[in-house]
Every structure is written in structure tokens, then in C-alpha cells.
C-alpha positions in Angstrom: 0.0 0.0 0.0 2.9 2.3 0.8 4.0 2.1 -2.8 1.1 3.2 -3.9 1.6 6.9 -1.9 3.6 8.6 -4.6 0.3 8.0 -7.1 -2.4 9.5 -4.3 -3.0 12.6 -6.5 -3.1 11.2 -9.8 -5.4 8.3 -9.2 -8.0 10.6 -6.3 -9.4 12.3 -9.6 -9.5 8.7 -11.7 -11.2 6.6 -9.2 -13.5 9.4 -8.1 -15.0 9.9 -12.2 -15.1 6.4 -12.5 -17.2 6.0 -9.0 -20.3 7.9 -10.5 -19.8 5.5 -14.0 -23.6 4.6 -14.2 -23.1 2.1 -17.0 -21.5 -0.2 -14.6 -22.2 -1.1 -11.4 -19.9 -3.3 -11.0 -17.1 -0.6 -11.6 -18.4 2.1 -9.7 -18.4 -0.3 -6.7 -14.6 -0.9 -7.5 -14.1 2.4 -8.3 -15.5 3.5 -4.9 -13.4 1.1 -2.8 -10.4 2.1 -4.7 -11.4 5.3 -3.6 -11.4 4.9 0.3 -8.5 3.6 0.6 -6.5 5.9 -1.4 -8.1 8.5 1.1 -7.1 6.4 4.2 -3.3 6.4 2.2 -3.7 10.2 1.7 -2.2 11.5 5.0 1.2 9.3 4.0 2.1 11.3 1.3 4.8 13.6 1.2 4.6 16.7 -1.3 8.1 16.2 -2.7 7.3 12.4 -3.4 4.3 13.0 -5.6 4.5 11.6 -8.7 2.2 13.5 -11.3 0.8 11.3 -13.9 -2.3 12.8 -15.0 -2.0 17.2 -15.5 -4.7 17.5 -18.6 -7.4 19.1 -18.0 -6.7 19.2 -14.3 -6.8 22.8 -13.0 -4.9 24.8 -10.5 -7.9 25.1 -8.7 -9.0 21.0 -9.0 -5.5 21.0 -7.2 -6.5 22.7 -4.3 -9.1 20.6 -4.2 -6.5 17.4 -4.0 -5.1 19.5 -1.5 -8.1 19.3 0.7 -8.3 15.6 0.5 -4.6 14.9 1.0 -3.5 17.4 3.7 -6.6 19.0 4.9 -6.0 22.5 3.4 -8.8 25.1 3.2 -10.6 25.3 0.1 -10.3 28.2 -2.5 -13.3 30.3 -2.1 -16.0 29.8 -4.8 -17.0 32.1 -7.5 -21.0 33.3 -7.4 -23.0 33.5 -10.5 -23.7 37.7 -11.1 -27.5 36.3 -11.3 -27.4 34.5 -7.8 -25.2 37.1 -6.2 -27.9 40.1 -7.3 -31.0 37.8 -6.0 -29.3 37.4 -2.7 -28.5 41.5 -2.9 -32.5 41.9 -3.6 -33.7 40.3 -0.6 -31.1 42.1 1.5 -28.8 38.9 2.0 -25.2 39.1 3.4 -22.8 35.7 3.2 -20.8 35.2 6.2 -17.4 33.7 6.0 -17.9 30.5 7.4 -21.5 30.3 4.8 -19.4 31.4 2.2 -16.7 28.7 3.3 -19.8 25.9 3.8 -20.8 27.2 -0.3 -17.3 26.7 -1.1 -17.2 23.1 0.2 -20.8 22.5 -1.9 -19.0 23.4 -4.8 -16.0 21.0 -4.3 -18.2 18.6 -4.2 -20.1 19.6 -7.2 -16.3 19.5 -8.9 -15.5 16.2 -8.0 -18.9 14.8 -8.6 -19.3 13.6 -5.1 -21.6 14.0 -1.9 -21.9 15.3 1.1 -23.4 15.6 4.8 -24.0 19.5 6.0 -24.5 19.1 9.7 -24.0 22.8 11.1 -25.7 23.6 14.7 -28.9 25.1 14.1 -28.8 28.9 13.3 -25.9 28.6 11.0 -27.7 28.8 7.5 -27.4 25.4 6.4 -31.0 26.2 4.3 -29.0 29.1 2.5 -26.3 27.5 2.4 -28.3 24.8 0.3 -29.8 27.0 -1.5 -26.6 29.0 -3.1 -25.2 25.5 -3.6 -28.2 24.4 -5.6 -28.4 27.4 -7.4 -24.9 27.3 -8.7 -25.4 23.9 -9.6 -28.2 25.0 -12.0 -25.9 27.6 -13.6 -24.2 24.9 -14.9 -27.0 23.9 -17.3 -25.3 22.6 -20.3 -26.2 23.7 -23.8 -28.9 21.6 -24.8 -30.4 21.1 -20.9 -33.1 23.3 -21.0 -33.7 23.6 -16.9 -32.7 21.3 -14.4 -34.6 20.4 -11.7 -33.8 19.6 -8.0 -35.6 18.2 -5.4 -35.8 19.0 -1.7 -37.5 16.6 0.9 -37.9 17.4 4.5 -40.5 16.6 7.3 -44.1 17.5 6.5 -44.1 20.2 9.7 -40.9 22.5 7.8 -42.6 22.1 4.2 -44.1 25.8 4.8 -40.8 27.2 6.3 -38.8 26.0 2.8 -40.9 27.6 0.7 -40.9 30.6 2.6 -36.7 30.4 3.0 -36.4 30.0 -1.3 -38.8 32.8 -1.7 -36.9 35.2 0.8 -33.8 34.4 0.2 -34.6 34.3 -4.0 -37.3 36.9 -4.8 -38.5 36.6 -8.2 -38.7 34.0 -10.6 -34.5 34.2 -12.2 -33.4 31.5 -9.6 -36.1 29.5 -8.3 -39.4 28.4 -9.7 -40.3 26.4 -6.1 -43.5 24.5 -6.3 -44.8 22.1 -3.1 -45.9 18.9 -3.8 -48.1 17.3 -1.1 -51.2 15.2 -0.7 -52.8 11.9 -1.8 -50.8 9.5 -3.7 -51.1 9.2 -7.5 -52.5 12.7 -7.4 -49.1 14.9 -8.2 -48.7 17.1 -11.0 -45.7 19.4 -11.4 -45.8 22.7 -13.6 -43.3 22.4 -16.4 -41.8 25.8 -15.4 -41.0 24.7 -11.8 -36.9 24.1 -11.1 -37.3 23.2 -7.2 -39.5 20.8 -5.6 -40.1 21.1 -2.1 -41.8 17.6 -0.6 -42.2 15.7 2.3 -40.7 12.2 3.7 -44.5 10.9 3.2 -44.8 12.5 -0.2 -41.4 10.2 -0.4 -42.6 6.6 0.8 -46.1 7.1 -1.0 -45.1 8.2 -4.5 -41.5 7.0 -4.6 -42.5 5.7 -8.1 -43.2 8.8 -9.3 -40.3 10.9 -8.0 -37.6 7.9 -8.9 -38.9 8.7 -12.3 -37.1 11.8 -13.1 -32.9 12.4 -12.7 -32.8 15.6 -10.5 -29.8 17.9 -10.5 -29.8 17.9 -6.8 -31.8 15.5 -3.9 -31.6 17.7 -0.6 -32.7 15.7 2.6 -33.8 18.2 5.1 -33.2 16.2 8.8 -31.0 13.5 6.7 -30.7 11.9 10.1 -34.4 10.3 9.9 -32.1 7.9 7.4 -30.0 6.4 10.2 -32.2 3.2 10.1 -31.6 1.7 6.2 -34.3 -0.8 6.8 -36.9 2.0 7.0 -39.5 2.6 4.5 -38.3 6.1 4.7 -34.0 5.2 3.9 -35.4 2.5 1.2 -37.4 5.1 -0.5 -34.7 7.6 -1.0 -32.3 5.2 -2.4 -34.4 4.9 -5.3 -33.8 8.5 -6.4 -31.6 9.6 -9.1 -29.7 12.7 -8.8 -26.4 13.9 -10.1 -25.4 15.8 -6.9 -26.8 14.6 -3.1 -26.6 16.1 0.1 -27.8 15.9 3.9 -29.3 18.4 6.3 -29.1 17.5 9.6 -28.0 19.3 12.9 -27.1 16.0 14.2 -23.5 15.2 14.2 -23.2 12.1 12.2 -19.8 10.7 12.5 -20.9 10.2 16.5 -22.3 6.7 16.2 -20.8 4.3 13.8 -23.6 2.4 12.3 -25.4 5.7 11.3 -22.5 6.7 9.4 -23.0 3.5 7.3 -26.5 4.3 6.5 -25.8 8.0 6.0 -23.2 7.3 3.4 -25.1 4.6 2.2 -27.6 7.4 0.4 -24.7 9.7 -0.2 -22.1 7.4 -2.1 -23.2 3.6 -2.4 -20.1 1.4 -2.1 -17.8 4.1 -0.5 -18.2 2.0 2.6 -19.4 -1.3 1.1 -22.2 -3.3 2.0 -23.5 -3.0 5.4 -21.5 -6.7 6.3 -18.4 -5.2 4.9 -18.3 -2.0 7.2 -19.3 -4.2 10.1 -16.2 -6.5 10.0 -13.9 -3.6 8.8 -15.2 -0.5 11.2 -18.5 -0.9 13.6 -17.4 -4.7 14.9 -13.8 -3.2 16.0 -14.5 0.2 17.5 -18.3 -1.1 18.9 -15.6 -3.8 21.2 -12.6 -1.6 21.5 -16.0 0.6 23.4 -17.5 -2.0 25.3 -17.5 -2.1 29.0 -14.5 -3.9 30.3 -12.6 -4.2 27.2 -8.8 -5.4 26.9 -6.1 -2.3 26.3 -5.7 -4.3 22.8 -9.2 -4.1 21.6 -9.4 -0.3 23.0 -6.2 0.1 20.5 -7.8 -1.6 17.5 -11.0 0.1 18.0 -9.6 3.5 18.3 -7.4 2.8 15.2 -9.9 1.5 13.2 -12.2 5.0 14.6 -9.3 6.8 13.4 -9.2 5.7 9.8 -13.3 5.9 9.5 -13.3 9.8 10.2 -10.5 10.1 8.0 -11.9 8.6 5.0 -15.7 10.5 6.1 -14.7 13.5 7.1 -13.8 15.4 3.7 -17.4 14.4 2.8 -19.1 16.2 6.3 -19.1 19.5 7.3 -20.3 20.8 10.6 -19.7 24.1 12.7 -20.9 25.2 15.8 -22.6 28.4 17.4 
């Protein structure tokens, strides 16, 4: 494996476009254990032992981003479409830093084509922050897309509040078309116009046929923590959805309990973790004895090393900041 440390940031970018190959499952899976363990490797590599293989196409800025994988550094800040940046202006909207930081980390992901978990404390933004993140993602529309359309779903009590966040926080129509769909099943129609669905976790596990129909830009889960059970109607549902970006709402600190970090990145990136079995006999089974009551100074050491190398390989994928 140690050989394999000069290579880290040539075969990150590789195994990361070749994790979202949807014309094979079979090499996405590879592609996504490949993956992990080059981001359990990354901390080993030393700068002046890099060995460069791949530099076309790659960007100065794509290697910041290898940057913040390998060693951890900040990411370059993000640039705002002129049309997002005057809606927020409109409504009277300021960034902070650390939103503009939380938007910048959106858009890394967006870059490498992979998924995340925002778990801020609550009061932090994470809805805005969303929102900018979705919204750049839109002003990426290529040539012959003629509107892409994303998809939030949160508990039935907040459906209200998001509709009321987009329209503050976007006045107008030049961002967000939202539309709420709610009621019986088999009775949803969507106006053609509308970019941004706004739905509940019933809406969800009633009409998942419906809604797995379409391949949304983005899939938000508002309180992604109601997926910490993947046996749920609920987790089983939103597995089903297509989307080319995903991310998780939640002001619940994730990376606390081992199993729901499975199920979590389970939505987020299938196969990143493996199959529920897999992660058992590689992570949970280890640290889950290393913490048991009366455990031996050896199994305290494996679990803690084994807890070690799980944040590292999750953590460039969560973001969370307190009050």
C-alpha cells in the first residue's frame, strides 16, 4: 500500500469519475473502494514524493481541491453567478465567512462529482447554504439542458418554512421556480416551469414511483438523520432516487455513532463504505468492542485505530460548525 503513496494525486481524480460511471455497477463499486483507501493512504504522502501522472485538464484550482483531501488544506473560495449574487443583494442577504466557506465546500463537491453531509448547529444557514449551492449547480446547465430540476425533501411540519426560506432568500422567478408537492398518492402534477421541488418524507414513501422517475440535479434531505435506520420505508425510498449531486441536512453530528455513518453514506455514495456486512467487520465490529464495557487495552487500541481511519476517509465528505 505504501507504494502506492507517490500516485495518491493522480489516481484521487481517476477513481473518483469512475465512481459515478452509471453504465456499470460493477465498476463504480470498485471504483468507490479504490477510492477509500486511497483516502485512508492520503495522510502518507509527502509533497516532494508526488509523482504527477495525469496534468490535462486538471486545473490549479482541481488541485486545491486534491489539497483538501490529501493534507486537509482550506478550500479556495467559490466564485458566485452575477445572477445568484444580485437575488441574494435583492432580498437584503449578506454571506458570512464561514457560509461562504460551507458554499465553497458544496462546490467542491459539485467539482468532483461527489456527496456530502452538512450538519452545522442550528442557526448557522445550512437552508441558505443549500440553497446558493443548488443554485450554482443549475448555472451549470449545459447547452442543450433546457432547466434542471432539483428536489428537496424534508418533514411535512418544515414544508411551509422551505418555501418561505427560497422565496426570501430568492425573490423573483431568475433563480427559483419552487412548487410544493403534497397530498394523496397518484395525485401529483408538477408545472413544467418549476426548477425546485419542495416535498415531504411521506410524499417520499407514498409516491417514490413517481419521483424515482425523473434524474434531479440535486436530492436535498432536510433532517437527513431520519435515514439512520436503512431498513426503513423512509432510507429504502430515497435510495431509489436519481440525482447527479446529493446532500444531507441535519444538525445532528453524524460521524458520533458508527452504524449511522454507514446508513448515511449509504444514500450519499453507495459502495464508499461497502455493504453494510463489509463495514461491520472492517469499522462498527472493531471500535463497537474496542468501546465496550470492560474491554482489553488491545481491543481499545484496534478500535480506536480502526475509529481513526473511518473519520479520516468521512470527514472530507461532512461539514459541521458550531454556534
Amino acid at each position: 500500500a505504501m507504494a502506492l503513496c507517490p500516485f495518491v494525486r493522480s489516481l484521487l481524480p481517476l477513481a473518483m469519475q469512475l465512481m459515478t460511471d452509471s453504465s456499470s455497477s460493477s465498476c463504480a463499486k470498485t471504483a468507490s473502494r479504490i477510492f477509500s483507501k486511497l483516502v485512508q493512504l492520503a495522510p502518507l504522502v509527502e509533497e516532494s514524493a508526488e509523482i504527477r501522472l495525469i496534468t490535462d485538464g486538471w486545473s490549479d484550482n482541481a488541485d486545491k481541491v486534491m489539497d483538501h483531501l490529501i493534507r486537509g488544506n482550506a478550500l479556495p473560495p467559490c466564485e458566485i453567478h452575477p445572477t445568484i449574487l444580485d437575488a441574494l443583494s435583492t432580498a437584503g442577504v449578506s454571506l458570512r465567512r464561514y457560509q461562504l466557506e460551507g458554499i465553497a465546500w458544496l462546490r467542491f463537491l459539485q467539482s468532483v462529482k461527489l456527496n456530502g453531509a452538512l450538519t452545522d448547529s442550528m442557526g448557522l444557514g445550512k437552508t441558505l447554504q443549500a440553497l446558493v449551492g443548488v443554485a450554482l449547480a443549475h448555472t451549470d446547465t449545459h447547452p442543450m439542458v433546457v432547466s434542471k430540476k432539483s428536489i428537496v425533501i424534508c418533514p411535512s411540519s418544515v414544508l411551509g418554512h422551505w418555501m418561505k426560506e427560497v422565496k426570501t432568500f430568492f425573490p423573483g422567478n431568475d433563480i427559483f421556480r419552487p412548487f410544493c408537492v403534497q397530498g394523496q398518492k397518484g395525485k401529483k402534477k408538477v408545472p413544467e416551469e418549476c426548477n425546485l421541488i419542495i416535498t415531504s418524507y411521506a410524499v417520499l414513501r407514498s409516491d417514490i414511483d413517481f419521483l424515482s422517475r425523473h434524474k434531479w440535479c440535486y436530492c436535498v434531505l432536510d433532517e437527513g438523520h431520519l435515514l439512520k435506520n436503512p431498513k426503513t420505508a423512509t432510507a429504502k425510498a430515497a435510495r431509489k432516487l436519481h440525482a447527479e449531486y446529493k446532500l444531507i441536512l441535519t444538525g445532528t453530528p453524524v460521524q458520533n455513532k458508527v452504524h449511522e455513518v454507514w446508513a448515511t453514506f449509504d444514500f450519499l455514495m453507495p459502495n464508499f463504505l461497502g455493504s453494510s456486512s463489509e463495514f461491520s467487520k472492517e469499522f462498527a465490529g472493531p471500535i463497537i468492542k474496542g468501546q465496550a464495557h470492560g474491554a482489553s487495552a488491545i481491543d481499545i487500541a484496534a478500535g480506536m485505530e480502526k475509529l481513526k481511519l473511518l473519520h479520516q476517509q468521512v470527514l472530507p465528505f461532512i461539514l459541521r460548525r458550531e454556534k
